[in-house]
C-alpha positions as CSV (number, residue, x, y, z in Angstrom):
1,X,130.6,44.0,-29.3
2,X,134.1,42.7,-30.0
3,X,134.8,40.6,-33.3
4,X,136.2,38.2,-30.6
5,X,133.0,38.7,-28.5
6,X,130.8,37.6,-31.8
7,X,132.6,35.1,-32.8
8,X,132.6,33.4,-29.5
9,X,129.0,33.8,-29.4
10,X,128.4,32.3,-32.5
11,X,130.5,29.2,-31.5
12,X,128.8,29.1,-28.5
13,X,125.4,28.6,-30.3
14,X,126.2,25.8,-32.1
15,X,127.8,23.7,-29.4
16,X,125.2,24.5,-27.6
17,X,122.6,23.2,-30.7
18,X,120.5,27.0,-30.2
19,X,121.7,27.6,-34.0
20,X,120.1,24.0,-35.1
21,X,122.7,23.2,-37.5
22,X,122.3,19.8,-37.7
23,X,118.7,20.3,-38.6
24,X,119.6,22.8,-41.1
25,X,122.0,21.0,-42.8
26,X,120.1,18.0,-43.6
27,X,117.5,20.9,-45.0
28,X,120.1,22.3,-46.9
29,X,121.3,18.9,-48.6
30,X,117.9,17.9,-49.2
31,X,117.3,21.3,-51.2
32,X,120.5,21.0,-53.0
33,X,119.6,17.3,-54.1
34,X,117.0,18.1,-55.7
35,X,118.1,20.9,-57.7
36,X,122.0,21.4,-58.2
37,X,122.5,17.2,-58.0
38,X,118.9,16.5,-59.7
39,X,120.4,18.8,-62.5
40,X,123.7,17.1,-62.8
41,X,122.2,13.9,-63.1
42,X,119.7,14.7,-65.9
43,X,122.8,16.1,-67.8
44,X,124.8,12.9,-67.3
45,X,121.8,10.5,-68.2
46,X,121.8,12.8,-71.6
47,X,125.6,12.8,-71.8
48,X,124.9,8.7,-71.0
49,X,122.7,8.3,-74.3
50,X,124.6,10.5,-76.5
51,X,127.9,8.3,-75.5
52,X,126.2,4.9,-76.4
53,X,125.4,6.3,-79.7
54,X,128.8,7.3,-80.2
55,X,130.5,4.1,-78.9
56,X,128.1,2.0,-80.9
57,X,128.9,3.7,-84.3
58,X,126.3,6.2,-84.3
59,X,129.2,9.1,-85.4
60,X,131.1,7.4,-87.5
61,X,129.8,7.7,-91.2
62,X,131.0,6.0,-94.6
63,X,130.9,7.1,-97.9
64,X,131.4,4.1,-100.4
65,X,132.3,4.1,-103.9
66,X,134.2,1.5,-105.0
67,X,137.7,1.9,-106.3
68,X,137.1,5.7,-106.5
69,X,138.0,7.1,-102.8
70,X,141.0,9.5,-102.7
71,X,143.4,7.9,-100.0
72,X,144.9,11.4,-99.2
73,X,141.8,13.7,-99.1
74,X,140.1,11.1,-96.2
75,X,143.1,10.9,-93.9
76,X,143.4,14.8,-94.5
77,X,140.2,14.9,-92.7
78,X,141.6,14.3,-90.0
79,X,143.0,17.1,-88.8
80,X,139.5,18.6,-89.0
81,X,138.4,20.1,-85.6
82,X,135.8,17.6,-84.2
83,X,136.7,14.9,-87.0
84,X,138.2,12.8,-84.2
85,X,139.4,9.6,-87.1
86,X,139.3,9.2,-90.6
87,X,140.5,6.0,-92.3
88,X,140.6,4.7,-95.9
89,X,139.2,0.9,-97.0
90,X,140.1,-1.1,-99.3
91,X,138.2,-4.5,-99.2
92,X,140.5,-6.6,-101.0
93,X,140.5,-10.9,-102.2
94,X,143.5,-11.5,-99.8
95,X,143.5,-13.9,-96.8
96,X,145.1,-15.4,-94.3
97,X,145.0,-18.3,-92.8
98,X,146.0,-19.0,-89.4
99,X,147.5,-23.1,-88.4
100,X,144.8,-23.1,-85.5
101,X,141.8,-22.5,-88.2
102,X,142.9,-23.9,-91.7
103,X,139.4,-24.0,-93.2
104,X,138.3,-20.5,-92.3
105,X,140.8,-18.2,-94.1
106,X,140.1,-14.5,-93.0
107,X,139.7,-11.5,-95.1
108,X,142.4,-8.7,-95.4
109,X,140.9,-5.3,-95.2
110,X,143.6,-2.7,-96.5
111,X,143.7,0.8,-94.7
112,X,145.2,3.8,-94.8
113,X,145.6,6.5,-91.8
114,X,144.9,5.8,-88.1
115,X,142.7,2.8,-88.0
116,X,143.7,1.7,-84.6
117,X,142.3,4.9,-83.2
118,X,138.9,5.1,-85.0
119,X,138.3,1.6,-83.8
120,X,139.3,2.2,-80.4
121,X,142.4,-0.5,-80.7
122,X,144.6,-1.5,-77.5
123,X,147.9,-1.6,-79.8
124,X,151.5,-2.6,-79.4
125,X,154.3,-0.4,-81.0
126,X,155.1,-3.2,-83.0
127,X,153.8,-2.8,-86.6
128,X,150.9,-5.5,-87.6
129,X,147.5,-6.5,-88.1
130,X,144.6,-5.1,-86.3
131,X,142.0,-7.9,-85.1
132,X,138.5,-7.7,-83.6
133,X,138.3,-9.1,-80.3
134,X,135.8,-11.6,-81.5
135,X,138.7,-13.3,-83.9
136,X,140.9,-12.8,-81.9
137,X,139.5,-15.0,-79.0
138,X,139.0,-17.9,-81.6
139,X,142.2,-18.1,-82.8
140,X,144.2,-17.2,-79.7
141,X,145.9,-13.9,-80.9
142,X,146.6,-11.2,-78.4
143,X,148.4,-8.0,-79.0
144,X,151.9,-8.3,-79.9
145,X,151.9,-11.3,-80.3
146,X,152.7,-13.5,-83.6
147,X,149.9,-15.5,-85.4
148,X,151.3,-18.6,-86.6
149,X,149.9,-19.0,-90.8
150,X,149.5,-22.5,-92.8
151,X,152.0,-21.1,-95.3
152,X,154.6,-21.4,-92.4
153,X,154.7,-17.5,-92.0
154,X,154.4,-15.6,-88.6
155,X,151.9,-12.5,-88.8
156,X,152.3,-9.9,-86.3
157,X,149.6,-8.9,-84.5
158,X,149.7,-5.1,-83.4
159,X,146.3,-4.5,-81.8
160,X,143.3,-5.7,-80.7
161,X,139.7,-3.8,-81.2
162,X,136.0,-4.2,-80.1
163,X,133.6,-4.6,-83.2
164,X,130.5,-6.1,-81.3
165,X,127.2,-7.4,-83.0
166,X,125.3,-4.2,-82.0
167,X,123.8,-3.1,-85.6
168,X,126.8,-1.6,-86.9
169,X,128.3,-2.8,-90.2
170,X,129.6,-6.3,-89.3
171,X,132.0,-6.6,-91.8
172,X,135.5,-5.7,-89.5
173,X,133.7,-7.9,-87.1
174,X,135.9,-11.1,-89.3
175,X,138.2,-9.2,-91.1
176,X,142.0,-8.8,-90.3
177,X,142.9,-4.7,-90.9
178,X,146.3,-4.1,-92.3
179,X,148.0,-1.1,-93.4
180,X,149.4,0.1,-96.8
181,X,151.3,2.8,-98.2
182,X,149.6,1.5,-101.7
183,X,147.2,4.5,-102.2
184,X,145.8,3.3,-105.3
185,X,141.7,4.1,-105.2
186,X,140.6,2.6,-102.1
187,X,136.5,1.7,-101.7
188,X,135.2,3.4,-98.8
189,X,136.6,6.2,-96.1
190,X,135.6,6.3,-92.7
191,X,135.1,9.4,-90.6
192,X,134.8,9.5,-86.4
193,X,133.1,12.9,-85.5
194,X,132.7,13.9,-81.9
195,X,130.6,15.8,-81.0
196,X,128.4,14.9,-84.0
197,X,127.9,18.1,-86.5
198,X,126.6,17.2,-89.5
199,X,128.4,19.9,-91.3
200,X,131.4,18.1,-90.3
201,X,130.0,14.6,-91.6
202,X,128.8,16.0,-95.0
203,X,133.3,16.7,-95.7
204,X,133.0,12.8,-95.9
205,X,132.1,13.3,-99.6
206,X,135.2,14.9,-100.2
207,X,137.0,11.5,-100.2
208,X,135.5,10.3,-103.0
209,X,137.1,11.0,-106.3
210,X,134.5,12.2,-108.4
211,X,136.5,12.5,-111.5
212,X,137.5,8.8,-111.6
213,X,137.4,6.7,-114.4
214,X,133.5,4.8,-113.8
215,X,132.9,6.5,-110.8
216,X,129.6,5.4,-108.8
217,X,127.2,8.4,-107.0
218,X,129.2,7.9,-104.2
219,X,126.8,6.1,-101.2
220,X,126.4,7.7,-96.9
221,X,125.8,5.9,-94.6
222,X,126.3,5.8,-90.6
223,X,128.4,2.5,-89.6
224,X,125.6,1.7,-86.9
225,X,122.1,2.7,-88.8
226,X,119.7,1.3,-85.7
227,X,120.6,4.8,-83.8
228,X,118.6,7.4,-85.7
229,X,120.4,10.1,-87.4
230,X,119.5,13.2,-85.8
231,X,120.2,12.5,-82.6
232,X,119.9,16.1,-81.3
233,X,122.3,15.5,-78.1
234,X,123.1,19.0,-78.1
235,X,120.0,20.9,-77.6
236,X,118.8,17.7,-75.2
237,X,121.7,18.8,-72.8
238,X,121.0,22.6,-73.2
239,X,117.2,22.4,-72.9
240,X,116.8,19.6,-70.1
241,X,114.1,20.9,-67.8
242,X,116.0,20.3,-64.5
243,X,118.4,23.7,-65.6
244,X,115.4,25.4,-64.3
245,X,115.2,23.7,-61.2
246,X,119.0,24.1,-60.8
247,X,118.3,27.8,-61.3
248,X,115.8,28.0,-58.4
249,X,118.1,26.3,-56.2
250,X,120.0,29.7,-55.6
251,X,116.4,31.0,-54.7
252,X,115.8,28.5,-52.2
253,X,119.1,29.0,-50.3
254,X,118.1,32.3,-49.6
255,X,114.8,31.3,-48.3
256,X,116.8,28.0,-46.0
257,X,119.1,30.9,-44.9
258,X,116.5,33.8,-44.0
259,X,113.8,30.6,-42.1
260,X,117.0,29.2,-40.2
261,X,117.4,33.0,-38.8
262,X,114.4,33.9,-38.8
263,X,113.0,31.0,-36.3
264,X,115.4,32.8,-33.4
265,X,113.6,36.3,-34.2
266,X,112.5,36.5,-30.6
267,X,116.1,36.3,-29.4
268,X,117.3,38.6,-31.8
269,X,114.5,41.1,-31.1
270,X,115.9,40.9,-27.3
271,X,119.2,41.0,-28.6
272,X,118.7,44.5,-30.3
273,X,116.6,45.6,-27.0
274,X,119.7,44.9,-25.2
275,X,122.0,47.1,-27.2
276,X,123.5,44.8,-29.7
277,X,124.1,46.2,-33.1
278,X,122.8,44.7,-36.5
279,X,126.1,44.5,-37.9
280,X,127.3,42.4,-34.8
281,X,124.2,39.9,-34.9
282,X,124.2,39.7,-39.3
283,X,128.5,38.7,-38.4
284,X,127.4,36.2,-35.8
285,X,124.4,34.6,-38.0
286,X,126.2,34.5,-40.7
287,X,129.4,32.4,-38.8
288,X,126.7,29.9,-37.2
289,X,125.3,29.6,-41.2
290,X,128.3,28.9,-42.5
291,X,129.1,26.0,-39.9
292,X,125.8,24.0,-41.8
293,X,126.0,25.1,-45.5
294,X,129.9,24.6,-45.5
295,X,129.3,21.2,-45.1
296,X,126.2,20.7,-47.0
297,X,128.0,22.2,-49.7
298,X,131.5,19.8,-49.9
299,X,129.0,17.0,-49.3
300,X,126.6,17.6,-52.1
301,X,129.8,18.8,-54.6
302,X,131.6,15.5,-53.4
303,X,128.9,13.6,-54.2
304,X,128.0,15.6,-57.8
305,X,131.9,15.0,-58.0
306,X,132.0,11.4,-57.9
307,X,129.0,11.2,-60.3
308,X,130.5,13.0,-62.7
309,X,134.0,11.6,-62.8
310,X,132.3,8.4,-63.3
311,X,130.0,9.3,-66.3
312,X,131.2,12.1,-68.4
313,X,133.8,11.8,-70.6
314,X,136.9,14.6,-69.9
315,X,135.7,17.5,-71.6
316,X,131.9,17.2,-70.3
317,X,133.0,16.3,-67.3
318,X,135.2,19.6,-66.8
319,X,132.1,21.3,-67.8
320,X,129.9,19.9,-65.5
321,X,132.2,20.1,-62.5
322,X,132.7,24.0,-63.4
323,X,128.7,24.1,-62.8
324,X,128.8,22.3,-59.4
325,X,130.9,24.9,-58.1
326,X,129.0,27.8,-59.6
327,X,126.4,26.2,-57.4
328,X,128.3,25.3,-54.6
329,X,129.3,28.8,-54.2
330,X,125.7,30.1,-54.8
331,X,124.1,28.0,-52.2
332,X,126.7,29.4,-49.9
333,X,126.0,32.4,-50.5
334,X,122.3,32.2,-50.5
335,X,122.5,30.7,-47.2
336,X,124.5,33.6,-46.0
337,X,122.6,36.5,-47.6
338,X,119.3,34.9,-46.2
339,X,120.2,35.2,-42.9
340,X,121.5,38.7,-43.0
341,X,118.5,39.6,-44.6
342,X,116.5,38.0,-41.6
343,X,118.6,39.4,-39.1
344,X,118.0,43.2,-41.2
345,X,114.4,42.0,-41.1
346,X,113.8,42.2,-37.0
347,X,111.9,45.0,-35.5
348,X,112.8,45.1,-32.1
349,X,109.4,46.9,-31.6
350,X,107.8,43.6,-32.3
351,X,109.3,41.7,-30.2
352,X,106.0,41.3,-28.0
353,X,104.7,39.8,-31.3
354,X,107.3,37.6,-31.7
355,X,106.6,35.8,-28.7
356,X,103.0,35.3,-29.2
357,X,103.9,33.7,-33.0
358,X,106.4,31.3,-30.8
């Protein structure tokens, strides 16, 4: 037979429905939901977990000693690969006190490095204070703007920041964070790791100035303590059960690709009777295969796509969407090997057989 010949054979079958590609499609999207998508989802509910604890505090860990934390050696932490923030505290005896809320003077919480960053601040270029959302809704401060003080000053107001009432140390919750270049001994340094490695949040102690004058044992602690410390997201994500599954998956392609040729083995018996090569019918088999798992395949990756780009953070989601196509691909190509295994399978000796199994 002609290439042309096969190919037009092959088209002809699925028009005509003899290939059943409509049934074996919806077999082929079934199979690959639950084990390539049933996979992906696992991962993300892990991922899911592991990004509450982050966002509630879980990562970020303190070590106070009062008046003995080395301003430089914290913020220099954070250029540390995977230390993702590190800020110095000094809780100081200033306030302010804005016109709208005379009687209710708010703390000034010193800092020094990045503070809008570790707490996740929306922040104008202007320089300022940095208030919790919370205080900020009370007193009617947004971002850029200036907050009016009983003293007759203005206050800028750089950035806003979500500290809610979730466990975590409540103390920015109704305090206004300012900036200083004074790097006298500040009390406590902050450090945002992501991923968490607890190698990485043990260099928190190298903040605290051990050699200053009535220096405390200098105190750990996670900001949110409700969490758990050990939260073992890591080996959660590599040992979820459904990787197994996911594994089979390329298994059960082959077997959806070899039953969806191997149902017309009484026509390819006759086929071969007939004079038709094996190379000709695997070509043709393996074009009428490819008109269902094509599409099964964009529809189960657009669908692992979208839950994905809608769960995972960047850099898991790049990882996860580099496993849907490794799985993609394979259930292509377990479809397609299937049926030329089928096809290779056929004895045209048996065909008599073949038509009693009908």
């Amino acid at each position: 037979m002609k290439l042309r010949s096969v190919l037009t054979e092959a088209i002809r079958n699925v028009k005509s429905g003899a290939s059943g590609a409509v049934v074996w499609l919806a077999v082929a999207v079934a199979v690959g939901a639950g084990t390539y998508l049933l996979d992906t989802l696992q991962a993300v509910q892990v991922l899911q977990t592991a990004y509450t604890f982050d966002e509630r505090g879980g990562s970020t860990v303190q070590v106070r000693s009062d008046q003995a934390i080395d301003a430089d050696r914290c913020v220099a932490l954070d250029s540390v690969p995977g230390v993702q923030g590190a800020v110095a505290l000094r809780f100081t005896d200033s306030v302010i006190s804005p016109v709208v809320r005379p009687d209710n003077p708010i703390p000034v919480v010193e800092t020094a490095g990045d503070a809008a960053t570790l707490l996740g601040a929306s922040t104008a270029p202007q320089p300022g204070l940095l208030l919790p959302d919370g205080l900020a809704t009370v007193i009617g401060a947004e971002r850029g703007s200036n907050l009016p003080l009983t003293s007759g000053e203005q206050v800028a107001v750089r950035g806003i920041y979500n500290f809610p009432e979730d466990g975590r140390d409540s103390r920015l919750a109704s305090s206004a964070v300012a900036g200083t270049a004074d790097h006298r001994p500040f009390d406590e340094c902050w450090i945002h790791v992501w991923p968490v490695n607890d190698k990485l949040l043990d260099l928190v102690l190298y903040a605290a100035d051990s050699g200053a004058d009535d220096a405390a044992i200098p105190e750990v602690n996670q900001l949110n303590t409700t969490l758990g410390t050990d939260p073992g997201f890591d080996a959660q994500f590599r040992e979820r059960g459904t990787q197994l599954i996911a594994a089979a998956g390329v298994g059960l392609f082959v077997l959806v690709g070899f039953a969806a040729v191997w149902m017309r083995r009484l026509e390819i018996s006759t086929s071969l009777q007939l004079g038709v090569r094996k190379r000709h019918l695997i070509l043709q088999h393996v074009v009428e295969g490819a008109t269902w798992v094509l599409p099964a395949s964009i529809l189960l990756g657009s669908i692992g796509f979208a839950i994905v780009m809608t769960s995972a953070r960047p850099p898991d989601a790049s990882a996860l969407l580099e496993e849907l196509t490794v799985h993609a691909l394979a259930a292509v190509a377990g479809v397609l090997v299937g049926g030329a295994l089928a096809v290779l399978t056929v004895n045209p000796n048996l065909q008599y057989t073949y038509l009693k199994s009908r």
